[in-house]
KETORMI-759716 format. One record per atom (N, C-alpha, C): residue number from 0; residue in one letter; atom name; x, y, z. Coordinates in Angstrom, 3 decimals. Example, Ala and Ser with C-alpha at 12.3 -4.5 7.8 and 13.67 -1.06 7.14 Angstrom:
> num_residu_atome_X_Y_Z
> 0_A_N_13.190_-5.690_7.800 .
> 0_A_CA_12.300_-4.500_7.800 .
> 0_A_C_13.200_-3.300_7.800 .
> 1_S_N_12.850_-2.250_7.080 .
> 1_S_CA_13.670_-1.060_7.140 .
> 1_S_C_12.900_0.030_7.870 .
% end
This chain:
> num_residu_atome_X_Y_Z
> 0_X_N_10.576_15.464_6.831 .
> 0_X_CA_11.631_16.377_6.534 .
> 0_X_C_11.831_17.292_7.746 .
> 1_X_N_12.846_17.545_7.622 .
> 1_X_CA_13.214_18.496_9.105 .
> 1_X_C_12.824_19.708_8.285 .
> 2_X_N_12.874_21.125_9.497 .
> 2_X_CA_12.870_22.441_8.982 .
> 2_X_C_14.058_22.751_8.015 .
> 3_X_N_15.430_22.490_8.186 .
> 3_X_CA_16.223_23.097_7.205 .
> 3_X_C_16.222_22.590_6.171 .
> 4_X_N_15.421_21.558_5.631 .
> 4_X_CA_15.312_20.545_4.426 .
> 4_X_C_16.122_19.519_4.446 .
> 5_X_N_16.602_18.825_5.653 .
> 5_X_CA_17.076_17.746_5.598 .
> 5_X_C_16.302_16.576_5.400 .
> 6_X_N_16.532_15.446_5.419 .
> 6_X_CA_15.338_14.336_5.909 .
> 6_X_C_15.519_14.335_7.201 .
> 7_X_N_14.139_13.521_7.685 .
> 7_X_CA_14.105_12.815_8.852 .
> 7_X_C_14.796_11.563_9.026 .
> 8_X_N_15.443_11.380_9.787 .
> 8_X_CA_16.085_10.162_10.179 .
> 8_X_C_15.726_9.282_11.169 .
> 9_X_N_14.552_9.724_11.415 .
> 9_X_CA_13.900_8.806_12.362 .
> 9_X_C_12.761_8.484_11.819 .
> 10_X_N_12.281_8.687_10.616 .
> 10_X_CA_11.509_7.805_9.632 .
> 10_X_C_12.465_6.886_9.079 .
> 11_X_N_12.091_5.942_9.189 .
> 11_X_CA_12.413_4.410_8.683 .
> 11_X_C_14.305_4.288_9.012 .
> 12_X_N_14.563_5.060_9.681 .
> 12_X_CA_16.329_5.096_9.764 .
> 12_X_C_16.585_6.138_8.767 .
> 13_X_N_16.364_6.293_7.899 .
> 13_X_CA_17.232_6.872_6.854 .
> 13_X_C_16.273_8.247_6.204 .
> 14_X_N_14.683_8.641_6.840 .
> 14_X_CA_14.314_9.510_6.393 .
> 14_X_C_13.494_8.946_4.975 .
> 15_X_N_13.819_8.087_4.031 .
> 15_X_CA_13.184_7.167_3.100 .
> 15_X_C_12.511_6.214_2.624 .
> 16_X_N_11.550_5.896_2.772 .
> 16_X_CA_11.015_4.582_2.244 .
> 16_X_C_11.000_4.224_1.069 .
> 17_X_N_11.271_2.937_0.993 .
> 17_X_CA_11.322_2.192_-0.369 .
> 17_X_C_10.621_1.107_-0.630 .
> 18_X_N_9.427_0.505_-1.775 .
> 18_X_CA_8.999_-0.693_-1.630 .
> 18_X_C_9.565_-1.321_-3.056 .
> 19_X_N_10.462_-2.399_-3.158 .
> 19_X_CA_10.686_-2.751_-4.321 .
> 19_X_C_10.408_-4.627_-3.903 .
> 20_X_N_9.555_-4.910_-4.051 .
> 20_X_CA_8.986_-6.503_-4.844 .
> 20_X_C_9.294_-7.025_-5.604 .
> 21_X_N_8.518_-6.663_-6.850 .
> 21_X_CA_8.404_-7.367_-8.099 .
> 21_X_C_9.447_-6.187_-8.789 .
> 22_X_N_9.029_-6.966_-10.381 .
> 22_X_CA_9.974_-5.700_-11.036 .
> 22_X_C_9.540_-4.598_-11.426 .
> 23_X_N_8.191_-4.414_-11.519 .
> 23_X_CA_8.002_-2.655_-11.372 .
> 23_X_C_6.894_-2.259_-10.283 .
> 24_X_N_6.973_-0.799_-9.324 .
> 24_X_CA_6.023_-1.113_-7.915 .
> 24_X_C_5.499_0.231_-8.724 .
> 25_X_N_4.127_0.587_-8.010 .
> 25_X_CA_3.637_1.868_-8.782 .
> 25_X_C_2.770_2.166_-7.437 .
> 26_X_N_3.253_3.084_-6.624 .
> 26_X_CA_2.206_3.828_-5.920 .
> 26_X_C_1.509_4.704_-6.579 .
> 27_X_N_0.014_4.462_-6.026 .
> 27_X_CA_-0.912_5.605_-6.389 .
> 27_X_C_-1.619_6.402_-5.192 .
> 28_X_N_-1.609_5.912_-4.027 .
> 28_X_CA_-2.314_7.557_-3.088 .
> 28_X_C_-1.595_6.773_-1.410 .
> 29_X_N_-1.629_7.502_-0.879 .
> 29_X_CA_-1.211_7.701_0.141 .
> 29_X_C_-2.229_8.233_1.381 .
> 30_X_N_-2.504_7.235_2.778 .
> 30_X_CA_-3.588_8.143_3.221 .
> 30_X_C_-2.993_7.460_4.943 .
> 31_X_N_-3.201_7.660_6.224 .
> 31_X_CA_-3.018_8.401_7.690 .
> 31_X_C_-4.259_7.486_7.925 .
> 32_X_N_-4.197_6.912_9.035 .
> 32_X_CA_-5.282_6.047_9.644 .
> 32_X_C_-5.595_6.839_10.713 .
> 33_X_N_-6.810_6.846_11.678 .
> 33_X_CA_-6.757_7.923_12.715 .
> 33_X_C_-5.484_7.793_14.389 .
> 34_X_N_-5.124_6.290_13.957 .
> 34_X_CA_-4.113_6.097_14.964 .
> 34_X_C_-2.646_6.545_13.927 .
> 35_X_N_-2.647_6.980_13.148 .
> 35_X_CA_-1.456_7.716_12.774 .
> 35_X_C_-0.258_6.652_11.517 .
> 36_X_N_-1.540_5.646_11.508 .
> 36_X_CA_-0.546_4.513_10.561 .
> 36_X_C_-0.847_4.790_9.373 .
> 37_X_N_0.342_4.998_8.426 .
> 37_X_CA_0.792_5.434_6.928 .
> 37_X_C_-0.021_3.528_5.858 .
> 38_X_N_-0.899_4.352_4.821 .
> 38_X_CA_-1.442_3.143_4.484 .
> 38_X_C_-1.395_3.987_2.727 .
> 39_X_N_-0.421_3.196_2.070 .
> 39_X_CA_-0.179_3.076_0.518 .
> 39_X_C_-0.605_1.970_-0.830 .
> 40_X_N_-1.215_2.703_-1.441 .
> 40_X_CA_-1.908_1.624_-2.319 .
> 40_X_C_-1.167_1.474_-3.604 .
> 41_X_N_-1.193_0.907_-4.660 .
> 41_X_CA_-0.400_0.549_-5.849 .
> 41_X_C_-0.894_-0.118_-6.646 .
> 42_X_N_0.360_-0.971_-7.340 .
> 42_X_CA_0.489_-2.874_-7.941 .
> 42_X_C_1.830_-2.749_-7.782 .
> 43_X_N_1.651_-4.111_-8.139 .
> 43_X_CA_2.983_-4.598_-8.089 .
> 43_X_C_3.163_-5.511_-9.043 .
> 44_X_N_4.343_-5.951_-10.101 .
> 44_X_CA_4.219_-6.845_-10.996 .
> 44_X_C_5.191_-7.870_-10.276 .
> 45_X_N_4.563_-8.836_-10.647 .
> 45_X_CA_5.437_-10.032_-10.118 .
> 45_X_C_5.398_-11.557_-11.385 .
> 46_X_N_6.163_-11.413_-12.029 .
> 46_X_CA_6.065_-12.771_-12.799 .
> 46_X_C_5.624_-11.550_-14.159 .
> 47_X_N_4.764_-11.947_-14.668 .
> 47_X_CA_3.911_-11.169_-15.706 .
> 47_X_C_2.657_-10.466_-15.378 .
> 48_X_N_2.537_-10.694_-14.270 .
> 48_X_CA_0.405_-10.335_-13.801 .
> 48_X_C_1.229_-8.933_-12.206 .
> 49_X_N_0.498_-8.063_-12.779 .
> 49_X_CA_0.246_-6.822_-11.950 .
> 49_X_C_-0.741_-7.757_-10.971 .
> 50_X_N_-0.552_-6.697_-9.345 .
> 50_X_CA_-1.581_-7.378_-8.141 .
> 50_X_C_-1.243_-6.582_-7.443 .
> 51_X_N_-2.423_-6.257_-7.154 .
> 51_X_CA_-3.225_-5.038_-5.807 .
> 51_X_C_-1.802_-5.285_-4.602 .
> 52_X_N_-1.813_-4.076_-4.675 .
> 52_X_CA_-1.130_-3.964_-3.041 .
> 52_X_C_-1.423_-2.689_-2.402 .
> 53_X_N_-1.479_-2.797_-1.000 .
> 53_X_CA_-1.613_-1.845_-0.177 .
> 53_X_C_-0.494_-2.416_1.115 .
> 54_X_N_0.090_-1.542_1.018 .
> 54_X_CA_0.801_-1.099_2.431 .
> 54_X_C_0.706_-0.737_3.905 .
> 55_X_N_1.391_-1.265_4.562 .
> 55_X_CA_1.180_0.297_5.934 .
> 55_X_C_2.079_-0.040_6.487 .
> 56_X_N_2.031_1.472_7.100 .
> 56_X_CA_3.552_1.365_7.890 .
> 56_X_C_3.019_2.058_8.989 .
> 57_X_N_3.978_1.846_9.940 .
> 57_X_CA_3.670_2.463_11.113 .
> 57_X_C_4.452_3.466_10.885 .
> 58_X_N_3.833_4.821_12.095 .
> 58_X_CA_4.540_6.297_12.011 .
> 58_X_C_5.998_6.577_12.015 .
> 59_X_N_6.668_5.813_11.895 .
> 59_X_CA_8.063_6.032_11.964 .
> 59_X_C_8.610_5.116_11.145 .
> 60_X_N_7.962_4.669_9.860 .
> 60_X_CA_8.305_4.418_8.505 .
> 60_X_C_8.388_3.032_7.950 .
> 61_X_N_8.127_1.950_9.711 .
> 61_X_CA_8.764_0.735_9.567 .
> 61_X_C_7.508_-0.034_9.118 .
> 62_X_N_7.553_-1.342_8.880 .
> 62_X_CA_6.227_-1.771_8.133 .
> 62_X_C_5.519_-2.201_9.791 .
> 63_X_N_4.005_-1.745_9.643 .
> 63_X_CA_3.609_-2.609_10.121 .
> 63_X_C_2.837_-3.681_10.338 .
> 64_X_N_3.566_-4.644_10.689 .
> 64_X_CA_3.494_-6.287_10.880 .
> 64_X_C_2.287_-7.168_11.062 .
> 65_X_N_1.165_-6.393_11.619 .
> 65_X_CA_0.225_-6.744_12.130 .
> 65_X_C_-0.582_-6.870_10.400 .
> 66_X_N_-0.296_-6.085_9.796 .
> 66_X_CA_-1.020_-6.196_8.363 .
> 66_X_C_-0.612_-6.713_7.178 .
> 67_X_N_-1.659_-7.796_6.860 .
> 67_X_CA_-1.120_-8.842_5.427 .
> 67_X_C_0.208_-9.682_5.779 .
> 68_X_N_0.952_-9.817_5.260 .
> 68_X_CA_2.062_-10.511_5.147 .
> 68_X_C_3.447_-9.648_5.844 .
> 69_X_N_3.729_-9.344_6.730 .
> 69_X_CA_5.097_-8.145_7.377 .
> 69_X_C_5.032_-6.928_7.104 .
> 70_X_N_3.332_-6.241_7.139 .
> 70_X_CA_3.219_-5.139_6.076 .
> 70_X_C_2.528_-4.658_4.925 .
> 71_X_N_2.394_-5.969_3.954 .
> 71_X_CA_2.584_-5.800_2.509 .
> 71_X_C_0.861_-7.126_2.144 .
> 72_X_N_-0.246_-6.694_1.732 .
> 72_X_CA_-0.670_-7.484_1.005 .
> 72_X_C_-0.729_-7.147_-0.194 .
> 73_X_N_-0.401_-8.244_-1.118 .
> 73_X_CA_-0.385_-8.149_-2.072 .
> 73_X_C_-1.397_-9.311_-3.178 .
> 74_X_N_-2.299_-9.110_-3.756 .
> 74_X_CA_-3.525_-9.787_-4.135 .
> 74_X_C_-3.681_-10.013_-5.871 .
> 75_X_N_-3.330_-11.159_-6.851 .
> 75_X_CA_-3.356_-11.247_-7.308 .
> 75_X_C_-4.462_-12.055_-8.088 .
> 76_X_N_-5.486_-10.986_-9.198 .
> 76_X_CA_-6.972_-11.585_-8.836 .
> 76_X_C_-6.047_-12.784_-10.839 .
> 77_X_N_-6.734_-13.356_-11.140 .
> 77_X_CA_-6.473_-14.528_-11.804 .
> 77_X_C_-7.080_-13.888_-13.290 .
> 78_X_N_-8.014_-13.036_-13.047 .
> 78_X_CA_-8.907_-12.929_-14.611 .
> 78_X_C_-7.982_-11.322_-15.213 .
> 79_X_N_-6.932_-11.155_-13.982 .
> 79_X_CA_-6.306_-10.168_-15.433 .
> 79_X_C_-5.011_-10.089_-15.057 .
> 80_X_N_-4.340_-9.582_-15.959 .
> 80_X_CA_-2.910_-9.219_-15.394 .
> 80_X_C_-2.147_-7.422_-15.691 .
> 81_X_N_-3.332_-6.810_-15.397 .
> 81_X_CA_-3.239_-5.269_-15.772 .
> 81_X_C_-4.252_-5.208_-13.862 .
> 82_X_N_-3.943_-5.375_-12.702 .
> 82_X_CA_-4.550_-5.373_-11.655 .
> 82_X_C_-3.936_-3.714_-11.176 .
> 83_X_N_-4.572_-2.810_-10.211 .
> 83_X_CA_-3.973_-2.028_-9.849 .
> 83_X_C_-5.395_-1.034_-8.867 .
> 84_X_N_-4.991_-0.995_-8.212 .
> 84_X_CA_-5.645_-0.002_-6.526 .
> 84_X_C_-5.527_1.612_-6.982 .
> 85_X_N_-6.577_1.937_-7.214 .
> 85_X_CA_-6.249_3.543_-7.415 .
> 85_X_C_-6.528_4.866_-6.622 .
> 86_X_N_-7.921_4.220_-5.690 .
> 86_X_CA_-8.086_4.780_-4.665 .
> 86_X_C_-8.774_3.632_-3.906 .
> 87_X_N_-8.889_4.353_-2.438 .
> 87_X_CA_-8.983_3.354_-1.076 .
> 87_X_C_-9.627_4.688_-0.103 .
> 88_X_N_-10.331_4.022_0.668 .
> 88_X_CA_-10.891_4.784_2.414 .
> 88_X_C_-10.439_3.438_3.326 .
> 89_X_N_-10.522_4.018_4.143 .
> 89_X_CA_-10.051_3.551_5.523 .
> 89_X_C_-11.495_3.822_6.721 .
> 90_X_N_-11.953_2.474_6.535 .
> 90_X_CA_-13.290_2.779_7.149 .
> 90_X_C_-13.410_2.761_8.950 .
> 91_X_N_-14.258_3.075_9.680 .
> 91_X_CA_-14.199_3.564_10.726 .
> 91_X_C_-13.568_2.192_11.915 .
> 92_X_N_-13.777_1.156_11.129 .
> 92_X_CA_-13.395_-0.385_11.901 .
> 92_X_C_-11.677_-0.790_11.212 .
> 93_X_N_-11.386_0.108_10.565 .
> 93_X_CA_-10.026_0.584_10.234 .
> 93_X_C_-9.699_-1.011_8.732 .
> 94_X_N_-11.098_-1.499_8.749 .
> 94_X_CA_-10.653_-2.326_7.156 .
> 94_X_C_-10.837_-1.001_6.495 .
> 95_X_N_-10.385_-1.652_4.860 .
> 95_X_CA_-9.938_-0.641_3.845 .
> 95_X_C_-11.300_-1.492_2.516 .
> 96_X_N_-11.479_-0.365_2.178 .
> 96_X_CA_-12.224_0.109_0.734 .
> 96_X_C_-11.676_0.301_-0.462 .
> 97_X_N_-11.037_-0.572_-1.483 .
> 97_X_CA_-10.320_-0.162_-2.043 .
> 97_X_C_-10.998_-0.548_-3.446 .
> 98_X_N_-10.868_0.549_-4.222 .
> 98_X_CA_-10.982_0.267_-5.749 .
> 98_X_C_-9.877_0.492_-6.863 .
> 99_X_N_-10.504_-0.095_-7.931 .
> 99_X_CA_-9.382_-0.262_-8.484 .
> 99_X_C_-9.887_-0.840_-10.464 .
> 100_X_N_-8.581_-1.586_-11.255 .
> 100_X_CA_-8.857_-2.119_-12.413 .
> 100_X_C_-8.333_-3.252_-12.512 .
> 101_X_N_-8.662_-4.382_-13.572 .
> 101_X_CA_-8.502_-5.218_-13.793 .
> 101_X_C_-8.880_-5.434_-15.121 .
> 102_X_N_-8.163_-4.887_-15.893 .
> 102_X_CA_-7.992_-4.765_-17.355 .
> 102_X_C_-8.780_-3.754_-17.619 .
> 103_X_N_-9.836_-3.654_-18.157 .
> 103_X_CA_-10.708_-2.283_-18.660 .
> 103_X_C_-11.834_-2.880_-17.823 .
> 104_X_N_-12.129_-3.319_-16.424 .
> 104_X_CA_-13.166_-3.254_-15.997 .
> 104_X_C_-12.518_-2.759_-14.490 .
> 105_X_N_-13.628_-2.686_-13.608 .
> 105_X_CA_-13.350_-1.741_-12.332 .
> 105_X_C_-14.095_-2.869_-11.108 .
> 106_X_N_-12.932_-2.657_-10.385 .
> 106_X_CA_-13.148_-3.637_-8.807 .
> 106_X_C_-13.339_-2.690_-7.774 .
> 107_X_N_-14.259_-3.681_-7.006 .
> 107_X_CA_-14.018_-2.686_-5.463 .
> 107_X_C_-13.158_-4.201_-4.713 .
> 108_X_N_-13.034_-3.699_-3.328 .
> 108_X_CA_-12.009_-4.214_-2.881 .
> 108_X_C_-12.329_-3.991_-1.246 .
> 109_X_N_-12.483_-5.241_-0.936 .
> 109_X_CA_-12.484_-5.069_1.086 .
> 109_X_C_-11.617_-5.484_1.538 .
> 110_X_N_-10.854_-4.698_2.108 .
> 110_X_CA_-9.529_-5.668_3.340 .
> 110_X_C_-10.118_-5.706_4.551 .
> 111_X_N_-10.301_-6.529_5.393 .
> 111_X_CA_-9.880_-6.556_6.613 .
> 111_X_C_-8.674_-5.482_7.397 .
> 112_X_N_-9.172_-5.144_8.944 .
> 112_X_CA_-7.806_-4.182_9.097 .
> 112_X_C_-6.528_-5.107_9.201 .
> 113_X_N_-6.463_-6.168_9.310 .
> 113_X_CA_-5.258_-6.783_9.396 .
> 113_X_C_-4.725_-6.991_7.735 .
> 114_X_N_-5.805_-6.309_6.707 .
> 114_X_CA_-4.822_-7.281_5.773 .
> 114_X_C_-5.255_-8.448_4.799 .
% end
């Protein structure tokens, strides 16, 4: 956001990001890598089965490419379809720690930094 409360327009073009996938996306935390890359965790439903996703974008809003699939992994484990990332660290080799649910039981979760 600028000082007078505008947006930024040099985040992602338009000051906004949007992730729409499947038919419903649900961010849950938001966290800054120490090189400055924006990394968002969720689900995502796709078909009938919710699946882990985490994001990143680079500092100026655009995805970046280098991680998962253009941006976007998205991980659909098979034994539930209630999947979802609720919190995550960003460990010092810049893979991710992520936990999470899978129906009424609780996952942890390793990415690689790519993804």
């Amino acid at each position: 956001m600028n000082p007078n409360g505008t947006l930024d327009a040099s985040f992602n073009g338009t000051g906004v990001f949007q992730y729409n996938m499947g038919s419903t996306n649900y961010a849950h935390q938001i966290k800054l890598t120490p090189s400055g890359k924006i990394v968002v965790c969720g689900q995502t439903k796709i078909a009938d089965s919710n699946h882990f996703t985490l994001i990143k974008l680079n500092d100026d809003g655009t995805f970046d490419t280098s991680f998962g699939s253009n941006g976007v992994s998205n991980v659909d484990n098979p034994e539930g379809i209630s999947d979802r990332i609720v919190e995550f660290e960003i460990l010092p080799d810049d893979s991710i720690l992520a936990m999470g649910n899978v129906g009424f039981q609780f996952v942890l979760i390793k990415y690689a930094s790519n993804g």
